[in-house]
C-alpha positions in Angstrom: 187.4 -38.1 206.5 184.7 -37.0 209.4 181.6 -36.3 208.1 182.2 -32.8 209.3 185.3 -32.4 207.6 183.2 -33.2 204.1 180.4 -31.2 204.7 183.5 -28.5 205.5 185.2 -29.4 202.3 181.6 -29.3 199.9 181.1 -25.4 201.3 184.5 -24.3 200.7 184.1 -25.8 197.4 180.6 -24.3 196.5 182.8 -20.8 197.4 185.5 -21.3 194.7 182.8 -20.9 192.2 182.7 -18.3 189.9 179.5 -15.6 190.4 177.9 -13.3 188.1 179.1 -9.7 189.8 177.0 -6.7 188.4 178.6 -3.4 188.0 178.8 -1.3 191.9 175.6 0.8 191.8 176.2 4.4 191.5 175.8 7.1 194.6 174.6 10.4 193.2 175.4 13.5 195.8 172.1 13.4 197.7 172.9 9.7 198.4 170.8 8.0 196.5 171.8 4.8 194.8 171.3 4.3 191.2 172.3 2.5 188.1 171.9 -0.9 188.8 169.0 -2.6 186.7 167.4 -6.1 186.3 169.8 -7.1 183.5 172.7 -5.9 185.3 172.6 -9.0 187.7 172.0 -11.4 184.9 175.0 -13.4 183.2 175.9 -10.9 180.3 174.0 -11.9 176.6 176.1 -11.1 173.3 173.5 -8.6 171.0 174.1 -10.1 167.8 171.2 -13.2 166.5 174.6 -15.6 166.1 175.6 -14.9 169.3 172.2 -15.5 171.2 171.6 -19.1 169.2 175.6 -20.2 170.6 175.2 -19.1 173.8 171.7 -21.2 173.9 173.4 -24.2 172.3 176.2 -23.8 174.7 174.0 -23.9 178.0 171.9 -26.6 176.5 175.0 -28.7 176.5 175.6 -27.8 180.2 172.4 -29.0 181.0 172.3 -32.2 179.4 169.2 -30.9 176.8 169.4 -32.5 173.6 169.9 -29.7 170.9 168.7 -29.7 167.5 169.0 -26.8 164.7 167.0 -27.1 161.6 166.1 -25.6 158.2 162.5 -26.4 157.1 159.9 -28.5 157.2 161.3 -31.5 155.6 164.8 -31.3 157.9 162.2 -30.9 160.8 160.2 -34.0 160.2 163.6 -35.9 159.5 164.8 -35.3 163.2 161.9 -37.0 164.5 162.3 -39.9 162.2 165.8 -40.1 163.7 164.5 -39.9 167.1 161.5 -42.1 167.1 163.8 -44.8 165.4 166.8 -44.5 168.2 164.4 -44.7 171.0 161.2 -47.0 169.9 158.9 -44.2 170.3 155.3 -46.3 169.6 152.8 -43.4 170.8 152.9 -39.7 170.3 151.3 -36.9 172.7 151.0 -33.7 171.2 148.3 -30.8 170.1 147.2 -28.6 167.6 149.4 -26.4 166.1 149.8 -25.5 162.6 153.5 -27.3 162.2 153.0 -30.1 164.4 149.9 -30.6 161.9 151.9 -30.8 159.1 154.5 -33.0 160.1 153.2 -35.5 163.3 150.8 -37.3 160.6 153.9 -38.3 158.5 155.8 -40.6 161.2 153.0 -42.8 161.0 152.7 -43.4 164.6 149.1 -42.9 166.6 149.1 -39.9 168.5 147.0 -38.3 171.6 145.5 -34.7 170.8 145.4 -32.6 174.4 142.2 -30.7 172.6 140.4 -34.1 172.4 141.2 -34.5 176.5 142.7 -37.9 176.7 142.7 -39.0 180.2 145.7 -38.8 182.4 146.9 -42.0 182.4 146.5 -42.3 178.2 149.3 -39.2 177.9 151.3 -41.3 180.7 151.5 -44.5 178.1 153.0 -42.3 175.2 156.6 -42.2 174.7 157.0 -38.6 174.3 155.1 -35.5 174.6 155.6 -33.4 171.2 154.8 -29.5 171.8 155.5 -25.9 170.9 156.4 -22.6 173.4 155.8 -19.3 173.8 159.7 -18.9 173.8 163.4 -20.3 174.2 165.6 -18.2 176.8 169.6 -18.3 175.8 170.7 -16.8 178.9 169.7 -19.5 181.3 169.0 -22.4 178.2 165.4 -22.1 179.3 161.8 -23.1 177.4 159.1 -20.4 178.7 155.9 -22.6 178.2 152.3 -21.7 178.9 149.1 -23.6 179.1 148.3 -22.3 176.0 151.6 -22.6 173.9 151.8 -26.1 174.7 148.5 -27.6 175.0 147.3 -27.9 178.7 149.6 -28.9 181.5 150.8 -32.7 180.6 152.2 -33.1 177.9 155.5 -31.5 179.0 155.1 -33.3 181.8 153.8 -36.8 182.2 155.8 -38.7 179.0 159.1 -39.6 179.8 160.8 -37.1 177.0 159.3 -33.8 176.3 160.5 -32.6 172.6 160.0 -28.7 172.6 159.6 -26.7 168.8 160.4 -23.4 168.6 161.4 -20.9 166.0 164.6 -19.2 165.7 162.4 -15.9 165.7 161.7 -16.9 169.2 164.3 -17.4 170.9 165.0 -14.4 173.4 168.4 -13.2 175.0 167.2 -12.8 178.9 164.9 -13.4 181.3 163.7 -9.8 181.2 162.4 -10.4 177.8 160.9 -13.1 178.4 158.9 -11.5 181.3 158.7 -8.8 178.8 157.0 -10.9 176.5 154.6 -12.4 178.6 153.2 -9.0 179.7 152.9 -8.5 175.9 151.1 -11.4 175.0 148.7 -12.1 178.0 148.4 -8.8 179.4 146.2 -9.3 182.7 144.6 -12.7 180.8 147.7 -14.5 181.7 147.1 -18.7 180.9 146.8 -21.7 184.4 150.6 -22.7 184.0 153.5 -20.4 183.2 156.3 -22.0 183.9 160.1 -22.2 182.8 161.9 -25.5 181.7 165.8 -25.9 182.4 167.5 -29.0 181.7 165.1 -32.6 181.8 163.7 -33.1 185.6 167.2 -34.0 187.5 167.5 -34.0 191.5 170.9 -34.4 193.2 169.4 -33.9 196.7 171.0 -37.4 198.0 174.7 -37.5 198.0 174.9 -34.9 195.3 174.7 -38.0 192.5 172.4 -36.0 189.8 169.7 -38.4 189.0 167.6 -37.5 185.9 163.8 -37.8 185.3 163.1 -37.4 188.6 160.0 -35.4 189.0 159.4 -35.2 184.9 160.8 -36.1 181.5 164.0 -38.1 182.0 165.0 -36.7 178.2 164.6 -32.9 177.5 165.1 -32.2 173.5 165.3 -29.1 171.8 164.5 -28.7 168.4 164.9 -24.6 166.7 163.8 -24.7 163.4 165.8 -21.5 161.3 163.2 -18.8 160.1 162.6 -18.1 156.5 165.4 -16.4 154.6 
């Protein structure tokens, strides 16, 4: 096969795939076009809570994002035993936050506050980097994370996994909301970093062979703890 006929063959490929197609934008009798809104060219989001949480699980398998659901405190701190066993985890990143307070002191493993500043190259040497969010997106199996939710700019980035705690009260159905919330929350104060997390750092940019960790955590892992009944 010529290396034309390839590139040929990955387009006509990309065009079998299955788009999103919002609903044909109403003309009203002067002309103008209306009907279409944000949401409307957004993959469709079921309304009921259950429905939100599988469709989040579901894209979290698609994106190779380890997914965890959890009920309590205790079942919480047991995950992390489980993971800090499996992969040798010997030094902990993380910040202050009322949960991670409670439970980080009882792996027994030093850890690196972000409000005490360690240097750049101390959050580089931990094994993971343990933070909250402002919110989890179950339309596009995103973590919306700000400076502020998650303790600076590092600690989501620089260790080589990035475990993200949220509660089931956070996660959102769209991207709308999630802008929606943002405007709520920060008004015209907004935090340095606002950014969206999809999947662990991946590229595929040579010979489409998806390589993970790339520019970030090489392990994403997602960890919804259930809200008080």
């Amino acid at each position: 096969m010529s290396r034309r006929d390839e590139i040929l063959g990955r387009i006509r490929e990309g065009l079998r795939l299955r788009v999103h197609e919002p609903k044909r934008a109403a003309t009203s009798s002067d002309g103008v076009r209306t009907g279409l809104t944000t949401r409307e060219w957004l993959p469709a989001v079921p309304n009921d809570p259950e429905g939100i949480v599988e469709t989040f699980a579901r894209n979290c398998v698609e994106l190779r994002t380890q997914y965890y659901r959890v009920t309590g405190l205790p079942e919480l701190s047991g995950k992390l035993f489980e993971l800090k066993d499996s992969e040798g985890w010997k030094l902990i990143a993380s910040h202050r936050d009322p949960i991670l307070d409670s439970i980080l002191p009882s792996l027994g493993l030093p850890f690196l506050l972000a409000e005490d500043r360690p240097a750049t190259a101390d959050v580089e040497r931990a094994d993971v980097g343990i933070t909250r969010c402002d919110a989890l997106i179950a339309q596009t199996g995103s973590i919306l994370l700000t400076a502020r939710s998650a303790g600076g700019r590092a600690l989501s980035v620089l260790p080589p996994h990035h475990v993200a705690i949220a509660r089931e009260s956070q996660l959102l159905p769209d991207l709308p909301a999630a802008f929606e919330l943002l405007n709520k929350t920060y008004g015209d104060a907004y935090p340095s970093l606002i950014t969206l997390i999809t999947g662990p750092s991946r590229t595929g940019d040579i010979e489409r062979i998806l390589v993970l960790g790339a520019h970030g955590p090489r392990t994403l892992t997602i960890i919804l703890l259930r809200d008080p009944r």
